[in-house]
C-alpha positions in Angstrom: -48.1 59.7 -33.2 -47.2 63.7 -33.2 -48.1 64.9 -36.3 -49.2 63.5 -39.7 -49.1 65.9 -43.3 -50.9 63.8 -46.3 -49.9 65.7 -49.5 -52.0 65.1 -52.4 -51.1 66.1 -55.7 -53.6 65.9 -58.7 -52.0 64.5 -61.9 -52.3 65.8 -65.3 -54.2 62.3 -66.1 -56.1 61.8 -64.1 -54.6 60.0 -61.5 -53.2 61.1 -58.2 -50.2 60.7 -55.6 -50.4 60.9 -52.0 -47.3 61.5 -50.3 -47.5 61.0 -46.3 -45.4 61.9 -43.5 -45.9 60.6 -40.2 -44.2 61.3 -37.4 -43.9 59.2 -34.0 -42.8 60.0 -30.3 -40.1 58.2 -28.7 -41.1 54.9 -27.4 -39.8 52.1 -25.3 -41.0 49.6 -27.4 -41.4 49.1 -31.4 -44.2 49.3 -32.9 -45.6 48.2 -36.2 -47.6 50.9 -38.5 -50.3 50.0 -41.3 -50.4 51.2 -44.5 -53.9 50.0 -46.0 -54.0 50.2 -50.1 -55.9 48.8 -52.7 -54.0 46.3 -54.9 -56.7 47.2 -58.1 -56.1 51.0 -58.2 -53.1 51.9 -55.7 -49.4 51.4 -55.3 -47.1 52.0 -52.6 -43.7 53.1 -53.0 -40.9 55.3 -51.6 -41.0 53.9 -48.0 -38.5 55.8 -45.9 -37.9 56.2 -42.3 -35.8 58.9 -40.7 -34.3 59.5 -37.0 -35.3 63.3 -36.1 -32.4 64.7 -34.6 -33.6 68.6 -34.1 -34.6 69.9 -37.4 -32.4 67.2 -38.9 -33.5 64.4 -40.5 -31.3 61.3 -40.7 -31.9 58.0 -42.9 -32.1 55.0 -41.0 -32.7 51.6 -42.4 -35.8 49.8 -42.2 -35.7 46.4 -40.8 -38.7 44.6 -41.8 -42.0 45.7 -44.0 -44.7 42.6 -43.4 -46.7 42.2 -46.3 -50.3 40.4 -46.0 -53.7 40.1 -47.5 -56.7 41.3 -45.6 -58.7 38.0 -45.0 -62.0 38.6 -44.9 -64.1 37.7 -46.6 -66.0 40.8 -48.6 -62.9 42.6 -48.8 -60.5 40.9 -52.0 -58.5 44.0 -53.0 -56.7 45.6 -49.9 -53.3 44.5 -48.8 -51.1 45.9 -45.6 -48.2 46.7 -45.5 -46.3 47.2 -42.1 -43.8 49.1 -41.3 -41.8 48.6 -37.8 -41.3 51.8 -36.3 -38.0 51.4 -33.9 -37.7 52.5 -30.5 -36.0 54.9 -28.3 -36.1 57.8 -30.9 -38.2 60.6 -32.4 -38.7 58.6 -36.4 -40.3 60.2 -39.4 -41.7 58.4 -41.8 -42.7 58.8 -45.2 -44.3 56.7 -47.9 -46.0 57.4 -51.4 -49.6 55.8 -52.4 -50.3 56.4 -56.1 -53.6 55.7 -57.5 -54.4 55.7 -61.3 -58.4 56.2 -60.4 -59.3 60.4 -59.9 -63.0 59.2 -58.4 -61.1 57.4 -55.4 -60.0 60.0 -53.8 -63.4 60.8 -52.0 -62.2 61.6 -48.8 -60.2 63.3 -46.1 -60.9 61.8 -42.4 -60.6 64.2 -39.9 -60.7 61.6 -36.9 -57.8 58.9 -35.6 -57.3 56.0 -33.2 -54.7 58.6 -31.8 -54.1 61.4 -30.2 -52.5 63.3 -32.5 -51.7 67.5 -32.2 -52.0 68.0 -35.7 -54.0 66.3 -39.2 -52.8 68.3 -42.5 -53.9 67.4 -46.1 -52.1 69.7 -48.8 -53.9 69.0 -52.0 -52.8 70.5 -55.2 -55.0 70.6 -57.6 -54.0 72.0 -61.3 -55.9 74.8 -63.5 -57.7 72.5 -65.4 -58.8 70.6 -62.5 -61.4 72.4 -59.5 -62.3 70.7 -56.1 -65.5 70.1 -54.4 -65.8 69.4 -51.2 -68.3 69.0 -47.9 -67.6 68.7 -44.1 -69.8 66.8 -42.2 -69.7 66.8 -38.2 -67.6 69.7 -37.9 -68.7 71.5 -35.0 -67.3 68.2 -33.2 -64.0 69.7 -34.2 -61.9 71.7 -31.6 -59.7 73.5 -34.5 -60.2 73.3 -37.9 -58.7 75.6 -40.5 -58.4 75.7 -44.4 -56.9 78.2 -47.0 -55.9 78.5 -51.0 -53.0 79.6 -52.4 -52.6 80.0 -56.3 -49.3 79.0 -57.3 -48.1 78.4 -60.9 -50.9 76.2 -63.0 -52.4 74.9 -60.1 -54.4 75.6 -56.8 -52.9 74.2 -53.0 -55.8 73.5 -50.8 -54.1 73.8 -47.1 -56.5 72.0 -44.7 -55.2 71.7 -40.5 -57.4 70.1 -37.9 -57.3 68.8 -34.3 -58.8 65.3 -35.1 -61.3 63.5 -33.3 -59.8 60.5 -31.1 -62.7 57.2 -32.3 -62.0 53.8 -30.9 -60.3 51.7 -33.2 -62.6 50.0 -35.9 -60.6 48.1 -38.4 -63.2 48.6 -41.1 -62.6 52.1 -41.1 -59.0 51.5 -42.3 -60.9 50.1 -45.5 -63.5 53.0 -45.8 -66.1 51.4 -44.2 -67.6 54.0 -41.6 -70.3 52.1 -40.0 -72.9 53.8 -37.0 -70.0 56.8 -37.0 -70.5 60.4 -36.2 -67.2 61.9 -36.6 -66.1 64.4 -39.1 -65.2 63.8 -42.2 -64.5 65.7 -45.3 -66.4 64.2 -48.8 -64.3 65.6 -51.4 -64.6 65.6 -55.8 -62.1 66.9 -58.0 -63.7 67.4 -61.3 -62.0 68.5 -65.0 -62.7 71.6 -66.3 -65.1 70.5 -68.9 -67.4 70.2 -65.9 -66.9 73.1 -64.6 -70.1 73.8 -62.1 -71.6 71.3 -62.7 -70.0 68.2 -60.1 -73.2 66.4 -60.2 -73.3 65.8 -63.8 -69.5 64.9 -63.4 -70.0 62.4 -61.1 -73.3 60.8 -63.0 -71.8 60.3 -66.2 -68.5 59.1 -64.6 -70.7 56.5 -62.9 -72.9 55.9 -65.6 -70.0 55.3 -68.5 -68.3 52.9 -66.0 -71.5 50.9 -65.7 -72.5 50.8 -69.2 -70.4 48.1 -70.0 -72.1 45.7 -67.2 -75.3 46.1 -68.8 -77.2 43.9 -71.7 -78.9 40.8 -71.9 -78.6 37.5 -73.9 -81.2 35.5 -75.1 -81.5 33.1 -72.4 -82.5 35.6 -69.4 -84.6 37.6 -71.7 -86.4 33.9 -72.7 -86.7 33.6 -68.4 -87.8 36.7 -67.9 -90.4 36.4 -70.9 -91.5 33.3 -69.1 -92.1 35.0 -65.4 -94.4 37.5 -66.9 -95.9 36.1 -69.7 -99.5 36.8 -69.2 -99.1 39.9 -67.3 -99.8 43.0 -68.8 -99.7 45.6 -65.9 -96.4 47.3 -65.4 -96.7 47.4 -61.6 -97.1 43.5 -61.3 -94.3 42.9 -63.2 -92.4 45.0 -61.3 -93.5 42.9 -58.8 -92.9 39.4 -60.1 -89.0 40.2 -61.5 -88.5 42.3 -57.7 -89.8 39.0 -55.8 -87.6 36.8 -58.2 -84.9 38.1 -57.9 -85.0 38.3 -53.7 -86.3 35.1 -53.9 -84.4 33.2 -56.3 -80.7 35.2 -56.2 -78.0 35.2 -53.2 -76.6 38.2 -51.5 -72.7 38.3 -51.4 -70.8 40.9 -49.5 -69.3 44.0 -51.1 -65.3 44.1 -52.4 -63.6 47.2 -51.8 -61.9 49.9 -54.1 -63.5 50.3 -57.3 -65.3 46.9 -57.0 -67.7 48.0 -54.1 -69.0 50.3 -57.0 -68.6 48.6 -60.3 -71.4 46.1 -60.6 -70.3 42.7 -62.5 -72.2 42.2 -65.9 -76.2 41.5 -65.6 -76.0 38.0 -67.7 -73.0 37.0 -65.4 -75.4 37.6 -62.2 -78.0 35.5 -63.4 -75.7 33.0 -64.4 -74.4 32.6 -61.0 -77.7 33.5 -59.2 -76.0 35.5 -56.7 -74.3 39.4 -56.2 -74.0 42.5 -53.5 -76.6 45.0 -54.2 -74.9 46.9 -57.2 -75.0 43.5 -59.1 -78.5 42.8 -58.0 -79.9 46.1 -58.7 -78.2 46.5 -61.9 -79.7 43.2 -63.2 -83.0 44.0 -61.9 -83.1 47.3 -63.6 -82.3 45.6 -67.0 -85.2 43.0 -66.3 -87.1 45.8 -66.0 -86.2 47.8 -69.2 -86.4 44.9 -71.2 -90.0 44.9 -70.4 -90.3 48.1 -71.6 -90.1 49.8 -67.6 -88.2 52.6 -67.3 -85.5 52.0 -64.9 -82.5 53.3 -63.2 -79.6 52.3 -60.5 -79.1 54.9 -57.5 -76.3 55.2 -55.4 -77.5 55.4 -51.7 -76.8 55.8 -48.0 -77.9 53.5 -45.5 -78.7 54.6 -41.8 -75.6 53.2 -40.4 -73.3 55.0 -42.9 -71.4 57.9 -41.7 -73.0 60.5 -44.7 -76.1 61.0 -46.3 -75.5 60.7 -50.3 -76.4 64.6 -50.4 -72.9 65.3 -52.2 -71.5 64.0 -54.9 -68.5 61.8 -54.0 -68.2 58.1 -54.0 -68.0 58.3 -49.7 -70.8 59.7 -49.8 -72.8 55.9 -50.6 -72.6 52.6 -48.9 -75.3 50.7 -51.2 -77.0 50.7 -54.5 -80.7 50.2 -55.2 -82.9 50.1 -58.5 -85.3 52.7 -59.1 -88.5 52.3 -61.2 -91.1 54.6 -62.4 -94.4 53.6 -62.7 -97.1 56.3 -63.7 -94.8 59.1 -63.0 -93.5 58.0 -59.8 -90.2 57.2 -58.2 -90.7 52.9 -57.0 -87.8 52.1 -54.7 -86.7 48.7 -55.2 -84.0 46.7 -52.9 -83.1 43.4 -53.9 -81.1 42.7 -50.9 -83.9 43.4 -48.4 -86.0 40.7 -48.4 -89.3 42.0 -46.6 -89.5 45.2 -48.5 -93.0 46.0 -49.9 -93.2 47.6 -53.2 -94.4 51.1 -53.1 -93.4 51.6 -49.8 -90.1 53.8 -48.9 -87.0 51.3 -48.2 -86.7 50.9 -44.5 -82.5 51.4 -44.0 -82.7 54.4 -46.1 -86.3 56.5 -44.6 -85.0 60.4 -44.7 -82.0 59.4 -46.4 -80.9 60.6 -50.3 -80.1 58.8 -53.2 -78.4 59.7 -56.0 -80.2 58.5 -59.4 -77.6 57.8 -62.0 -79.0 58.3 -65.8 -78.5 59.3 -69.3 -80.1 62.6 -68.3 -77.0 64.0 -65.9 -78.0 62.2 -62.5 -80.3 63.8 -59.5 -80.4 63.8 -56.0 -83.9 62.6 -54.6 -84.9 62.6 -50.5 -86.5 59.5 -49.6 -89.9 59.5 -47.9 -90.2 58.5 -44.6 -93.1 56.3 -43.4 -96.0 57.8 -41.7 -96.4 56.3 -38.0 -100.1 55.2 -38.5 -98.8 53.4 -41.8 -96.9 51.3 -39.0 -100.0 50.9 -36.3 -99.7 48.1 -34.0 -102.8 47.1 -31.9 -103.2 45.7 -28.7 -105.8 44.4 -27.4 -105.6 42.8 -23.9 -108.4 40.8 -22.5 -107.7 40.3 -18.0 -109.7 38.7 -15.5 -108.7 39.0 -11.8 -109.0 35.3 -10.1 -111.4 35.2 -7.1 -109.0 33.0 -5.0 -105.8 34.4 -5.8 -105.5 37.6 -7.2 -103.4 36.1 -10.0 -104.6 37.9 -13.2 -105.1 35.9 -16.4 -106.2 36.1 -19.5 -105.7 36.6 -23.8 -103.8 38.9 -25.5 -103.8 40.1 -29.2 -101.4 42.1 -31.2 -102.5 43.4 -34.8 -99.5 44.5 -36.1 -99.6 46.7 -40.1 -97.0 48.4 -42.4 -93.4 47.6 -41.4 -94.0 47.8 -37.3 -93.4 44.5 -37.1 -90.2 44.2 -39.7 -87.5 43.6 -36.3 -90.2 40.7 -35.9 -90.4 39.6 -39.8 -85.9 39.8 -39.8 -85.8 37.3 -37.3 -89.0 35.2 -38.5 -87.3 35.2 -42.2 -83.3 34.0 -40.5 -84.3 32.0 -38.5 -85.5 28.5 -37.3 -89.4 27.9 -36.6 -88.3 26.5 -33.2 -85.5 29.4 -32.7 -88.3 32.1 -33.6 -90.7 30.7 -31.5 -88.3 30.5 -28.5 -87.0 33.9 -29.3 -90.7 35.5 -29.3 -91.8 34.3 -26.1 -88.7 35.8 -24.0 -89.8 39.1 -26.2 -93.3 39.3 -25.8 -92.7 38.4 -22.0 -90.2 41.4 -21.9 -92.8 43.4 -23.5 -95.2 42.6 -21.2 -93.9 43.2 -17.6 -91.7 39.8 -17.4 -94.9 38.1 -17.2 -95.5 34.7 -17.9 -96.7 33.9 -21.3 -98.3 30.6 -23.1 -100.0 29.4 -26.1 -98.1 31.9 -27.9 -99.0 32.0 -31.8 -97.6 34.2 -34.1 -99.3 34.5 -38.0 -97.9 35.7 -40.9 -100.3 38.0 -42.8 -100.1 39.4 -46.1 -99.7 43.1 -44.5 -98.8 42.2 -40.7 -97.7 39.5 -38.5 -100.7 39.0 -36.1 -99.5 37.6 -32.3 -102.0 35.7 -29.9 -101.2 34.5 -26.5 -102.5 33.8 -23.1 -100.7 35.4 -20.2 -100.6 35.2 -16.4 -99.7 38.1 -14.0 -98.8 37.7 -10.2 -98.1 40.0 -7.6 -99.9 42.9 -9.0 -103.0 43.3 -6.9 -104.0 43.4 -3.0 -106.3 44.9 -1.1 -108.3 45.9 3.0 -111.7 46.1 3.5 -112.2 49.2 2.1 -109.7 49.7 -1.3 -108.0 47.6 -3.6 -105.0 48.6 -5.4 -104.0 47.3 -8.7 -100.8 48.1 -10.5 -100.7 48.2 -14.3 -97.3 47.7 -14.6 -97.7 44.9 -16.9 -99.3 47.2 -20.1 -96.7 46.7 -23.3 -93.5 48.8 -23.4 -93.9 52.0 -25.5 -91.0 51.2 -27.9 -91.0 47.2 -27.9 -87.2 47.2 -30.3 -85.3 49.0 -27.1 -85.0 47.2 -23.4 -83.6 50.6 -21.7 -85.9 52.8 -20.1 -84.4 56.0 -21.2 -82.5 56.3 -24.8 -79.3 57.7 -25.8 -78.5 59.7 -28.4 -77.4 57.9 -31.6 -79.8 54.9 -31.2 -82.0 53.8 -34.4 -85.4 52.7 -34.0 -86.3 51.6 -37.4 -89.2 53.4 -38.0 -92.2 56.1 -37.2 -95.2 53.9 -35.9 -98.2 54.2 -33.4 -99.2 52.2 -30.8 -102.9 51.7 -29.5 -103.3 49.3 -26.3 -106.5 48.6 -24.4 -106.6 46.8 -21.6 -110.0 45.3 -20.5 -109.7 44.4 -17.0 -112.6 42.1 -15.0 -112.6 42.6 -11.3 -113.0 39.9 -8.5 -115.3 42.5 -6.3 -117.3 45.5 -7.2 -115.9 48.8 -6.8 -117.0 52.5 -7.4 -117.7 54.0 -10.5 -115.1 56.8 -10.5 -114.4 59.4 -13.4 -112.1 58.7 -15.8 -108.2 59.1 -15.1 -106.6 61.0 -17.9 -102.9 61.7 -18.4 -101.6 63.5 -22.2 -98.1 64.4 -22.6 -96.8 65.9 -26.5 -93.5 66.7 -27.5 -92.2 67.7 -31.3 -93.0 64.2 -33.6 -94.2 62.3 -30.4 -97.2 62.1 -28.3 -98.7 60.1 -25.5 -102.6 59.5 -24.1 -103.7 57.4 -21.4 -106.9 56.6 -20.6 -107.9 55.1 -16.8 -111.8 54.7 -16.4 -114.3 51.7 -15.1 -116.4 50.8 -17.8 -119.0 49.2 -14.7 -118.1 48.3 -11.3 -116.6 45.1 -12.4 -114.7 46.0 -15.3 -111.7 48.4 -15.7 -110.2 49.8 -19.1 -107.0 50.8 -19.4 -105.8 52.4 -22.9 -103.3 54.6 -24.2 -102.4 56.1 -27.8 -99.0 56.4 -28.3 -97.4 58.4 -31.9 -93.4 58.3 -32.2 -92.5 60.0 -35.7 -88.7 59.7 -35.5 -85.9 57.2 -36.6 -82.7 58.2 -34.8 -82.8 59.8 -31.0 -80.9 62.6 -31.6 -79.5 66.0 -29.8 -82.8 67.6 -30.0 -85.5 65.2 -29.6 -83.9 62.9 -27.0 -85.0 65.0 -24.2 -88.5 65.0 -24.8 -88.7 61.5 -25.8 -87.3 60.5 -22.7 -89.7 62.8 -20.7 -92.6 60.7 -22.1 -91.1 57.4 -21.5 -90.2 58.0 -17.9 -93.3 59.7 -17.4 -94.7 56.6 -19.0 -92.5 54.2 -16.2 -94.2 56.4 -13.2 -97.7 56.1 -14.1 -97.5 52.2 -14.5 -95.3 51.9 -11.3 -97.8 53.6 -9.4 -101.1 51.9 -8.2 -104.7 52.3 -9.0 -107.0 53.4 -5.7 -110.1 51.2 -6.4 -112.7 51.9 -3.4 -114.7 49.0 -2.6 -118.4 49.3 -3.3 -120.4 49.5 0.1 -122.5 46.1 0.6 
């Protein structure tokens, strides 16, 4: 591919054409090219291919377009068409996509699975019409350029960049970005009735496309009647139609086009007992108004989407919550994630923005991020060193509270007893060195899964007759959800937590009493203390305190991060001098 030029032309009503032009290099072979489209809203027409002959152009036939449905299962709306591009020449080709839906054109990639010179959009937008529009992950851009012109009636947005080459992710062809960081242009045309004012645009676009999903017969109003009678507190029923429906409801994948947006009616999802998370939410929020709860839907952005939903444009979201308010405070509610905790910020979407969608004109609102000692795990190891062979043995206990344990409750709630059970004993063994484990019991507590154990570790103490060494390379991990030593940037880890170990330690020989062994290493949002010190001289304790208040390593904080953890690796790796106590 040399060059492609999308030119996209507002319409008077709304809708909107895209003409493309796409032109290819001489090749030895053919090759077939994709055009994606939605059957619901869009239309392909005018396909045309042309043999470049200097600034010539000269029709050439086109001997096959293959026509198929995308088979997957979520997706029920796209189709591809392919076009077979012939060989041996320098072809053009051009095609029209027309789409009668103004709100679906949210977007202008700047990134392809080629190497192409040159990406153009021309967008012309009438008088009575104005454009919104945000770049994110531009600096990763090695040209990027964009002018106006006024012409008669209407506005021409000229936009030329050197896109980014991404390896090919067929989901993307279907506006599904998914862990990306490439750049991407969110885009809005509004009318001018809105004029300023693209949020409010966007909400009651939203809002006056949902309304008609919304209401509820007699039958789910006599269910939900019967789930709370007796209840008079607005926060426990909250709680009792939020547990319901995770509990009682299936999650289905999301449709594309307009249908990964446009909830189906409430009565019709609790008919079937099932929906994606805009069918969910929407049905949940009418539960909750017909308790007298006030209660909206949000568009949002999880952490693997490529945007935060900080603009107003339908790429901005990839899912859609319910949002309570109970005594004058934003509840976030997911019905698609099983383990959430009312009250608590949603775990995909800590530091991310929603947008509420309301009779009121719609807002943006940043969620909260958790705390890390909301999310404290404790350890508490209890180690004996055997008189005969220096194996080490013992207990060990971990206490863990808030949501540090959700990686553990994800698998625990998908899977098997046996499978969880045989997957938690390679990972606490991990965790701990590669060390053998046994007896392993894991408990699910109201606010933390709570792990016991017994564990046996070889190989990690010797001695002469004067010192014994002991290495302590078998203390938990720092970050127990990665295996690497050292993190890259771009990796997700969940969630803010802290992490307190102590290690008692009860020695086969008396040894000196020596001061304690301290080691304290801070960067920005993370910290790390370790403690070395003989409580007697037959008992060691070995603790450290460590606080990680990010979600994503990043640019900026994956340098000091990783300065803690290796610094964390040479410590363990390195052997305690014990001096034998004179007899």
């Amino acid at each position: 591919m040399k060059s492609r030029v999308e030119t996209i032309k507002i319409q008077e009503d709304s809708s909107f054409v895209n003409e493309t032009t796409v032109v290819f290099s001489e090749s030895d072979l053919p090759r077939l090219y994709p055009i994606f489209y939605d059957t619901e809203l869009e239309e392909v027409s005018d396909i045309q291919l042309f043999e470049k002959k200097g600034r010539r152009l000269k029709k050439i036939s086109i001997k096959k377009i293959i026509e198929e449905e995308v088979d997957l299962d979520y997706i029920t709306s796209k189709k591809i068409k392919s076009i077979v591009i012939p060989a041996e020449k320098e072809v053009v080709l051009k095609y029209l996509v027309s789409c009668k839906e103004l709100m679906y054109f949210a977007s202008l990639p700047f990134f392809s699975y080629n190497s192409i010179d040159t990406l153009q959009y021309k967008i012309k937008v009438p008088d009575n019409f104005g454009l919104r529009h945000n770049t994110i992950y531009k600096d990763s851009l090695s040209f990027y350029q964009i002018d106006s012109t006024k012409v008669d009636n209407a506005r021409v947005w000229d936009i030329k960049v050197s896109p980014k080459k991404v390896e090919p992710d067929p989901l993307q062809f279907f506006g599904i970005y998914k862990n990306m960081k490439v750049p991407l242009m969110r885009t809005l045309v509004t009318t001018s009735s809105y004029k300023g004012q693209p949020v409010k645009y966007m909400n009651d676009w939203y809002f006056n496309i949902v309304m008609p999903q919304k209401g509820l017969n007699v039958a789910v109003k006599q269910k939900i009647d019967e789930l709370t009678s007796d209840i008079n507190d607005s926060s426990e029923i909250v709680k009792v139609l939020y547990d319901y429906v995770r509990q009682n409801f299936k999650y289905v994948a999301i449709e594309i086009g307009m249908g990964a947006f446009i909830p189906s009616h409430a009565n019709d999802v609790y008919l079937n007992k099932q929906g994606d998370c805009k069918d969910l939410s929407n049905f949940l929020s009418e539960a909750l108004l017909y308790k007298g709860i006030k209660s909206d839907i949000a568009l949002a952005a999880t952490f693997d989407h490529i945007s935060d939903c900080d603009f107003p444009s339908l790429s901005s979201a990839n899912h859609v919550i319910c949002v309570a308010y109970l005594n004058n405070e934003k509840v976030l509610l997911d019905p698609t994630d099983p383990i959430h905790s009312q009250g608590t910020p949603v775990q995909s979407l800590q530091d991310r923005t929603i947008f509420i969608v309301n009779s009121e004109g719609g807002s943006f609102y940043k969620v909260n991020r958790f705390d890390p000692r909301q999310n404290k795990i404790d350890y508490q190891l209890d180690l004996t060193i055997h008189p005969d062979n220096n194996f080490i043995e013992g207990s060990f206990e971990i206490d863990y509270n808030g949501i540090s344990d959700n990686y553990l409750r994800r698998i625990l709630d998908s899977e098997a007893e046996k499978d969880f059970k045989e997957f938690s004993k390679t990972h606490f063994e991990e965790v701990l060195g590669n060390n053998q484990i046994s007896n392993l019991v894991v408990t699910n507590k109201s606010k933390g899964l709570d792990v016991k154990g017994n564990i046996t570790i070889i190989g990690k103490t010797f001695g002469d007759s004067d010192n014994q060494y002991l290495f302590i390379d078998f203390l938990p991990r720092l970050i127990e959800t990665e295996t690497r030593e050292t993190l890259i940037a771009g990796t997700y880890l969940w969630n803010p937590f802290q992490k307190k170990v102590s290690a008692k330690i009860k020695l086969n020989e008396p040894i000196e009493v020596f001061e304690p062994i301290e080691y304290n290493y801070e960067g920005e949002g993370v910290s790390l203390q370790i403690i070395i010190k003989s409580i007697s001289n037959l008992e060691l304790e070995c603790n450290y305190d460590f606080i990680f208040d990010h979600i994503f390593i990043d640019k900026i904080n994956i340098i000091p991060i990783n300065e803690i953890l290796e610094s964390f690796k040479n410590i363990i790796n390195e052997p305690i001098l014990l001096k034998k106590q004179n007899r």
